[in-house]
C-alpha positions in Angstrom: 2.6 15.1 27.6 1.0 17.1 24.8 1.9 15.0 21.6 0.9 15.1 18.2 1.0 12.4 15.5 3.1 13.3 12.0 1.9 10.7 9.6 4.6 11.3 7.5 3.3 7.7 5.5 4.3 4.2 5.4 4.7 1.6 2.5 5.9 -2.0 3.4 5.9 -5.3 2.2 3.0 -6.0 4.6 1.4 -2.5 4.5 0.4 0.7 3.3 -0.1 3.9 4.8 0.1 6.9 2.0 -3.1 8.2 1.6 -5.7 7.9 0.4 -4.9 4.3 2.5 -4.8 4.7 6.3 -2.1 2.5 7.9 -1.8 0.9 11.0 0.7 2.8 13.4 -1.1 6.0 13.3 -4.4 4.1 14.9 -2.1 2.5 16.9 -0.3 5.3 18.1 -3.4 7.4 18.7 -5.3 5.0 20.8 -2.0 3.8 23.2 -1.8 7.5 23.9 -5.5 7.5 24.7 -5.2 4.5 27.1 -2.1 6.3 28.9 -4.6 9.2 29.3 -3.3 11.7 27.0 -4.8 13.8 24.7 -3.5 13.3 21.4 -3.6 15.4 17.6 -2.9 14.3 14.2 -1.5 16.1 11.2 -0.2 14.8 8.0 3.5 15.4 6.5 1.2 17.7 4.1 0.0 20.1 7.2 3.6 20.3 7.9 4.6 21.2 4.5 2.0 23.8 4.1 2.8 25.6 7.4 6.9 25.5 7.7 7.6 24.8 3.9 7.0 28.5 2.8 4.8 28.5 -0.3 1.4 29.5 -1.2 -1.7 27.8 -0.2 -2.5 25.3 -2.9 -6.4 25.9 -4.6 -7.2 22.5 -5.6 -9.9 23.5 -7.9 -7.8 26.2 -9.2 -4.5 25.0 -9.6 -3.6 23.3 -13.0 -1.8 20.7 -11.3 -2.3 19.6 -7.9 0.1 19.7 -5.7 0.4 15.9 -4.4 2.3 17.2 -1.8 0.4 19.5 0.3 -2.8 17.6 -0.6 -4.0 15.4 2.4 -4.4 18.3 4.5 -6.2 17.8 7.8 -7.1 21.6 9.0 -6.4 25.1 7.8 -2.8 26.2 8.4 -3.9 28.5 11.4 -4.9 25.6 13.4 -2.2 23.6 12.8 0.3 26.0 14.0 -2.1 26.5 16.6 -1.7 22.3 17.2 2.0 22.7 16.7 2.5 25.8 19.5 0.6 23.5 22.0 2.4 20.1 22.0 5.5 18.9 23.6 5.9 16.0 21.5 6.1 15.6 17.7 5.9 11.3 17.3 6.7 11.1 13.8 5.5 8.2 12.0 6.1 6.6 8.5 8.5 4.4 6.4 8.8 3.4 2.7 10.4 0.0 2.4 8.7 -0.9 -0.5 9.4 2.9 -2.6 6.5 3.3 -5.3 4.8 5.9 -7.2 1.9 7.5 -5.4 -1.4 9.3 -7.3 -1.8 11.8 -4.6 0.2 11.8 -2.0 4.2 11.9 -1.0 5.8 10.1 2.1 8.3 11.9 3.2 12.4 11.8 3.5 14.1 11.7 6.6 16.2 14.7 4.9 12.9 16.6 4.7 11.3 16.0 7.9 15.0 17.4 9.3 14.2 20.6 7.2 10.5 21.1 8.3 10.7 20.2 12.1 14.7 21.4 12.9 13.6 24.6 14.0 10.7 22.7 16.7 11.5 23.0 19.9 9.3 20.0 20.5 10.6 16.3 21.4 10.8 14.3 18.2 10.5 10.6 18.2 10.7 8.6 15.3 8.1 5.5 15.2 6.6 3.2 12.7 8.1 1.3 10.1 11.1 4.1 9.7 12.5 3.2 12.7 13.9 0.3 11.1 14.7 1.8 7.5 13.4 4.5 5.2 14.0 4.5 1.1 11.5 6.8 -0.9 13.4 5.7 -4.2 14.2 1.9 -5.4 17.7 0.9 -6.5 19.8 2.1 -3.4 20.2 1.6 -0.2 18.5 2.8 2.9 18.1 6.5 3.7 20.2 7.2 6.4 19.3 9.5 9.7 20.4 12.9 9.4 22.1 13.5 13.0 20.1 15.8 15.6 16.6 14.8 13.4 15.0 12.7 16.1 15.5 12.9 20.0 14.4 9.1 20.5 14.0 6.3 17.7 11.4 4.0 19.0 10.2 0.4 17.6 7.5 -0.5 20.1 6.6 2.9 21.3 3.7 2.6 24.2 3.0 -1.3 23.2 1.9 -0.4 19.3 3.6 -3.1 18.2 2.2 -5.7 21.3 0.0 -8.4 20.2 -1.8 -8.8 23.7 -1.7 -4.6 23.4 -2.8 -4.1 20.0 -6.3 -5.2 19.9 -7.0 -2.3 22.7 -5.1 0.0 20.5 -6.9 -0.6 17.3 -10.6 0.1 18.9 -9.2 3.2 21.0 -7.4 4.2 17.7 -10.9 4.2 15.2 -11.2 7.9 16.8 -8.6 9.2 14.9 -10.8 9.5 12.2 -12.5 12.1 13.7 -9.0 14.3 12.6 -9.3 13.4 9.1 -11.8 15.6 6.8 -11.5 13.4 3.7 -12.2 9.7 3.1 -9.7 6.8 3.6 -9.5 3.2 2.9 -8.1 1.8 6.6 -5.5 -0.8 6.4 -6.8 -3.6 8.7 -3.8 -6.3 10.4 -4.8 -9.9 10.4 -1.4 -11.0 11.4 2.5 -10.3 10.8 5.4 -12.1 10.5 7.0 -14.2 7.5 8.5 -17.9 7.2 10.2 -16.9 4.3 13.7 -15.2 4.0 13.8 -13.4 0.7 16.8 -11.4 0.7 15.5 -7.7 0.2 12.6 -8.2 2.9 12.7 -6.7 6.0 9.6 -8.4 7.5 11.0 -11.6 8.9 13.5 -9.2 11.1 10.7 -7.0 12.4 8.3 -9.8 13.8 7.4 -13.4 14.3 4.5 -15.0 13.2 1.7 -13.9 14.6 -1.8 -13.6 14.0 -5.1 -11.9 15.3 -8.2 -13.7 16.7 -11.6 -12.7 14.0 -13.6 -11.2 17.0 -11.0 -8.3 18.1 -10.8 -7.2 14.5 -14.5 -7.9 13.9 -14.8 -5.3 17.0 -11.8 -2.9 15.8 -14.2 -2.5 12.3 -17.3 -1.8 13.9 -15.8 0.7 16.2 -14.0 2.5 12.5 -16.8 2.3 11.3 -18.7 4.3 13.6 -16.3 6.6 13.3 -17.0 7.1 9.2 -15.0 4.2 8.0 -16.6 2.9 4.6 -13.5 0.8 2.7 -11.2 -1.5 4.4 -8.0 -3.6 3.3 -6.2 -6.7 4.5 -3.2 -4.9 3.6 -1.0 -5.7 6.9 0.3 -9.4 6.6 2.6 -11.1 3.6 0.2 -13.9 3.0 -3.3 -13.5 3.9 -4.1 -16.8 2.8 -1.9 -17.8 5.0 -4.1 -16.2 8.2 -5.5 -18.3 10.9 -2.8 -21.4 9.6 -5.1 -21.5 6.5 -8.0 -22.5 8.2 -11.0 -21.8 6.2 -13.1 -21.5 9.4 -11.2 -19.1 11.2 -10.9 -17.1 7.3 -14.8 -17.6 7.0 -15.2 -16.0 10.3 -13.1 -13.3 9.5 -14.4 -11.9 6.2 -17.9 -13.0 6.9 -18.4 -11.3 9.8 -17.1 -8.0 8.5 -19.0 -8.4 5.0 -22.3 -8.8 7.3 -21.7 -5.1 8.3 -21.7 -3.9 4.7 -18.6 -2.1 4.0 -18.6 -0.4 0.8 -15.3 -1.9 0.2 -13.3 -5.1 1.6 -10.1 -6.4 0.0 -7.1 -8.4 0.9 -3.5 -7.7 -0.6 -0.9 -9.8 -0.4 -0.7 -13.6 -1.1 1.9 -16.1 -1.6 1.2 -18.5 -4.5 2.3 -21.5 -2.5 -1.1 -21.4 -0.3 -3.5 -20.3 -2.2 -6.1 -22.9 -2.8 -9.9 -23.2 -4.2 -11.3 -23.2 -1.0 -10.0 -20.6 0.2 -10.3 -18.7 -2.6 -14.6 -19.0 -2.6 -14.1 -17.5 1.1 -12.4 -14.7 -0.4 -15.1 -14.2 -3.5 -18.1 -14.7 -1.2 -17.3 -12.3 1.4 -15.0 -9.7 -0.5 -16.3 -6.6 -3.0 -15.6 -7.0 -6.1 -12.4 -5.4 -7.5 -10.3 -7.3 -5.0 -6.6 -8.4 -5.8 -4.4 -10.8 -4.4 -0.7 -10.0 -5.1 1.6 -12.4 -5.8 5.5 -11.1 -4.4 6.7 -13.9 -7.2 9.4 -11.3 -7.8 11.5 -13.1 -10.8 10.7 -15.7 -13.0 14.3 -16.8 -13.3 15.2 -19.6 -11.5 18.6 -19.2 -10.8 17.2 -15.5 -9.0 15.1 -17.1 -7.1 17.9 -19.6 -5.5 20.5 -16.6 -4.9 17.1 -14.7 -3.1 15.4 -17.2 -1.7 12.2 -16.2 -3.1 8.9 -17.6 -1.9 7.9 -19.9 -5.0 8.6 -21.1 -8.2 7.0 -20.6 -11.8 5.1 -23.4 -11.8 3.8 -23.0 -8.7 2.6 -18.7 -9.3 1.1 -20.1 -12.7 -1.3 -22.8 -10.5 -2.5 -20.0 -8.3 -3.0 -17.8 -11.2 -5.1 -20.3 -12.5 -7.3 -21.4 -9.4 -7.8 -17.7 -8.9 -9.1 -16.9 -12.5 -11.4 -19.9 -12.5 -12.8 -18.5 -9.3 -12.8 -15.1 -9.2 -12.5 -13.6 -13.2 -16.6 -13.2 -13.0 -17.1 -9.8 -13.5 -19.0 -7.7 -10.1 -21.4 -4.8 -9.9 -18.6 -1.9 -10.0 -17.3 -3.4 -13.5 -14.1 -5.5 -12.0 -13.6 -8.9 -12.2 -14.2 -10.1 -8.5 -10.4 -11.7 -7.5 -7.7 -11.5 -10.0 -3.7 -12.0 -9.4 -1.4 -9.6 -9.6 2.4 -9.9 -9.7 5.5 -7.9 -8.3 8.7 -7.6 -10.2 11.5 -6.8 -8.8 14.9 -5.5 -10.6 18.3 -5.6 -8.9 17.9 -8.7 -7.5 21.1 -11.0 -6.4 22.1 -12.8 -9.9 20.3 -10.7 -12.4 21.2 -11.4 -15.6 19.7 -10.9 -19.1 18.5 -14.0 -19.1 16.7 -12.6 -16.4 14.3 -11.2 -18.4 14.0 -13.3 -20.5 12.5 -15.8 -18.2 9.8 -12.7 -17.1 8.8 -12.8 -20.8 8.2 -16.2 -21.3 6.1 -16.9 -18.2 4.2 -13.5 -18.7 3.7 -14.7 -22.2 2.8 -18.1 -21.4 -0.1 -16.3 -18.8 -1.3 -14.4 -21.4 -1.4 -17.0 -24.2 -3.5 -19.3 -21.8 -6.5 -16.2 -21.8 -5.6 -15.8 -18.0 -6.6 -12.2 -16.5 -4.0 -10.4 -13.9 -5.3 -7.4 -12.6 -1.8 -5.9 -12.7 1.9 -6.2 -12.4 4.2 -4.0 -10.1 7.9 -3.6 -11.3 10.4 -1.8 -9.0 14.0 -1.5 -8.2 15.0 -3.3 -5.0 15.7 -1.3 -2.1 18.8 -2.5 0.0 18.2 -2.5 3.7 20.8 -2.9 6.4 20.2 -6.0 8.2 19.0 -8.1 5.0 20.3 -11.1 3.1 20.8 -8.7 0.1 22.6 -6.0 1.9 25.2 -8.7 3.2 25.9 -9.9 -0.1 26.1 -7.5 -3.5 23.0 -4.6 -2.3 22.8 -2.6 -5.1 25.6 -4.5 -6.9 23.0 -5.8 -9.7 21.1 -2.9 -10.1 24.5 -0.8 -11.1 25.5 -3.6 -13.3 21.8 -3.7 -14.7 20.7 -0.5 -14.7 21.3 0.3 -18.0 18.6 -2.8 -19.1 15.5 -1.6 -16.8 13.9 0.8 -19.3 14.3 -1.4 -22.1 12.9 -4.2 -20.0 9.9 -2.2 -18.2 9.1 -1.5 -21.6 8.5 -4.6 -23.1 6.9 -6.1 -20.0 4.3 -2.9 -20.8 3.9 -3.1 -24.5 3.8 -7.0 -24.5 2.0 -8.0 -21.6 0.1 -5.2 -19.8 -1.2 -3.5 -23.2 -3.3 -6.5 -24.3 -4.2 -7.7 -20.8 -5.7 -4.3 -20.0 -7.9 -4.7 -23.0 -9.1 -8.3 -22.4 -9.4 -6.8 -18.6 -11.7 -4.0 -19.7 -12.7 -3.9 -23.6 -13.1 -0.8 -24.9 -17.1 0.6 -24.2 -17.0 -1.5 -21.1 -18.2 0.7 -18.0 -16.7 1.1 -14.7 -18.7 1.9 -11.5 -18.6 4.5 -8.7 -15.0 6.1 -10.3 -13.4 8.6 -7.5 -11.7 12.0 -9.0 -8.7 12.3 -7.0 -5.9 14.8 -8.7 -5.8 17.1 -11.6 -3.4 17.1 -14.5 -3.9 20.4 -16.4 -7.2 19.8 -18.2 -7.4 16.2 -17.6 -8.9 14.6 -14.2 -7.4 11.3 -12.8 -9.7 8.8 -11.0 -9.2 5.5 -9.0 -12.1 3.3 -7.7 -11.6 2.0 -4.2 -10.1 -0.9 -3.9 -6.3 -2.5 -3.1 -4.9 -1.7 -6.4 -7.4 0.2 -8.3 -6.9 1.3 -11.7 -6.0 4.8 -12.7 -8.6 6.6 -15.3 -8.0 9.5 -16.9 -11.3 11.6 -17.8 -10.6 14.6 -20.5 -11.9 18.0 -18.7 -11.7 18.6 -14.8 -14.4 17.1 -13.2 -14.9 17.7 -9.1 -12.6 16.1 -7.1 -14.1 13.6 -4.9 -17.0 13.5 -7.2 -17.8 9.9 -8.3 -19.2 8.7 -11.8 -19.1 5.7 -14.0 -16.7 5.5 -16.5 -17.0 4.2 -19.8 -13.6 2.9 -21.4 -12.7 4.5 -24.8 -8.8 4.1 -24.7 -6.3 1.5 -23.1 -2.8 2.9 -21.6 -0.3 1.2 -20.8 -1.1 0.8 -16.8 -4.0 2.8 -17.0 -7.3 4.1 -19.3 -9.0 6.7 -20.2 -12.6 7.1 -20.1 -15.9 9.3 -20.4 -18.7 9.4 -17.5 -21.8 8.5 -18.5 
């Protein structure tokens, strides 16, 4: 077998693999194929674009705009027909279950991989996260696969998804980075699986609960890191308090042992509010680079939502965390963040939505506010309805029909209200953020992010290098985002 890995991107509740993050299944992918003695390549949905889509070259320091789509581009076109001509087998890898909006990058459609790849005469299996559902846009329900797209539609293709497999996998994998010409942030897996049964979330259907011993991901780092790895993110597990059955040795472990190895970056993602606790939080602050975020999937403030959706906490309880993480982590760090700040989802469409819905956002949102709490940011979305979840059996997209016409108006208010004058208490105006990465460009205006889990978008007047870094110094607030000067 001659295969080659697509990364056509994943975002999940537990993970995310759109660049400029790594994800899991790729590494996985590429070192199972190793250890069965193959050979194998890796190309991006954007190589494929650029080679069977039919348009220009894009000139990224040209063009007015970049192209987001043909941006994460691993080799000149020549090669990757080259790549393409020479395999067998096209293992196609991605999956948005969680549909956002990306700075630079696209995950791709099963409709759109159909059109690139339908005229391959290679063997197409479909792995990853999209073997179970694919939805690039919230407020409908799962993408469904166009017939004669895929030969084979794997879940556990080669092991990748086998616990007593995976640790193998993950140090075999770190070599993939050898196919990727630009910097990533790699998506480290502490553990998988969910308790909980919210009704949207497709994570208690795809795996028990399950979680990695420190020393093979202690190993798995080292090996990425020889391999050029610099930023890393506990991105793959709902709760990452919850890792090691909250066991602040095992946690201690963990992070220490990684931070001793001095990655430029190390962040964790997701957290329930229900386990979060002081001690646990100091591990995090100790060991962790500033900038870090844990974010809260409190999803609606309403309480009779959260009943119909069996969401994973209450009010009071997201407002306690909020507070134990603030009194802990809202120091600010050497790259100009505060250390470990909340953040919050949001979800519209949600079984029971009402108007009184939103109304209960407001007044908890307020209430944060009013109480000189920091959140680093909050994530609004349209639910997704998957087959096989508690939502899809009982209304799907019922609520966001009946609801639709609300979202704007809502969105809005959450923005003006909440996410205005917290971005200013975040970052007052002349305050100065560290080690800014220039990603894209938007005619004569550059956008930038920091590394980090959930890093803030800056926009810098006058197109600056992209992948040049500079410090920023904050001269206007946006309503999810500033703009800036480098100094």
């Amino acid at each position: 077998m001659r295969p080659v890995i697509i990364d056509a991107y994943s975002d999940e509740a537990s993970g995310l693999g759109v660049p400029p993050y790594l994800g899991t299944y790729p590494r996985y992918l590429y070192g199972a194929l190793k250890k069965e003695g193959f050979f194998p390549r890796y190309l991006t949905i954007d190589d494929l674009r650029l080679v069977l889509g039919g348009k220009r070259p894009p000139d990224q320091e040209k063009d007015m705009k970049t192209d987001i789509r043909r941006y994460n581009l691993t080799r000149p076109a020549q090669e990757t027909r080259r790549i393409l001509e020479e395999a067998d087998t096209l293992l196609v890898s991605g999956g948005i279950h969680v549909p956002g909006k990306y700075l630079s990058a696209v995950p791709a459609t099963f409709h759109e991989i159909r059109r690139l790849t339908r005229d391959l005469p290679q063997k197409k299996v479909l792995v990853g996260p999209a073997a179970f559902a694919n939805r690039l846009e919230g407020g409908k329900s799962g993408e469904g696969t166009p017939p004669d797209t895929f030969d084979a539609v794997e879940r556990n293709y080669l092991g990748i998804d086998d616990y007593d497999k995976v640790d193998e996998h993950a140090v075999l994998g770190a070599e993939l980075l050898k196919e990727i010409p630009y910097d990533v942030m790699v998506e480290l897996e502490a553990g998988r699986g969910c308790p909980m049964r919210c009704s949207f979330c497709l994570e208690p259907l795809k795996y028990q609960i399950e979680d990695r011993k420190p020393e093979p991901i202690i190993s798995e780092v080292k090996a990425l890191m020889k391999n050029g790895a610099e930023h890393f993110r506990f991105g793959k597990a709902t709760c990452f308090y919850a890792y090691g059955r909250k066991d602040p040795k095992r946690m201690d472990r963990l992070l220490g042992s990684i931070a001793k190895l001095k990655p430029k970056t190390l962040h964790i993602d997701n957290a329930n509010p229900n386990n979060v606790t002081e001690e646990l939080t100091k591990i995090i602050v100790r060991h962790c680079t500033p900038g870090n975020i844990a974010a809260f999937g409190v999803e609606s403030f309403d309480s009779e939502v959260i009943r119909k959706n069996r969401l994973n906490t209450t009010p009071e309880r997201a407002l306690k965390a909020i507070r134990i993480i603030n009194s802990i982590g809202a120091e600010r760090g050497e790259n100009g963040m505060p250390r470990l700040l909340p953040g919050i989802n949001i979800i519209f469409g949600l079984l029971g939505e009402r108007k009184e819905t939103h109304a209960e956002n407001m007044k908890y949102l307020q209430q944060i506010l009013d109480e000189g709490l920091l959140l680093r940011r909050i994530n609004i979305r349209q639910v997704a309805s998957f087959e096989g979840t508690y939502l899809h059996e009982h209304g799907g997209t019922k609520f966001v029909k009946k609801n639709r016409k609300h979202y704007w108006k809502w969105r809005n208010e959450i923005r003006q209200k909440i996410d205005l004058p917290m971005l200013d208490r975040l970052l007052p105006l002349g305050s100065v953020m560290k080690d800014v990465r220039m990603e894209i460009y938007d005619g004569k205006t550059t956008f930038g992010r920091q590394w980090g889990t959930y890093p803030l978008i800056v926009g810098v007047k006058g197109r600056l290098p992209l992948g040049s870094y500079h410090n920023i110094r904050v001269t206007k607030h946006m309503l999810r985002s500033v703009t800036g000067e480098a100094v």
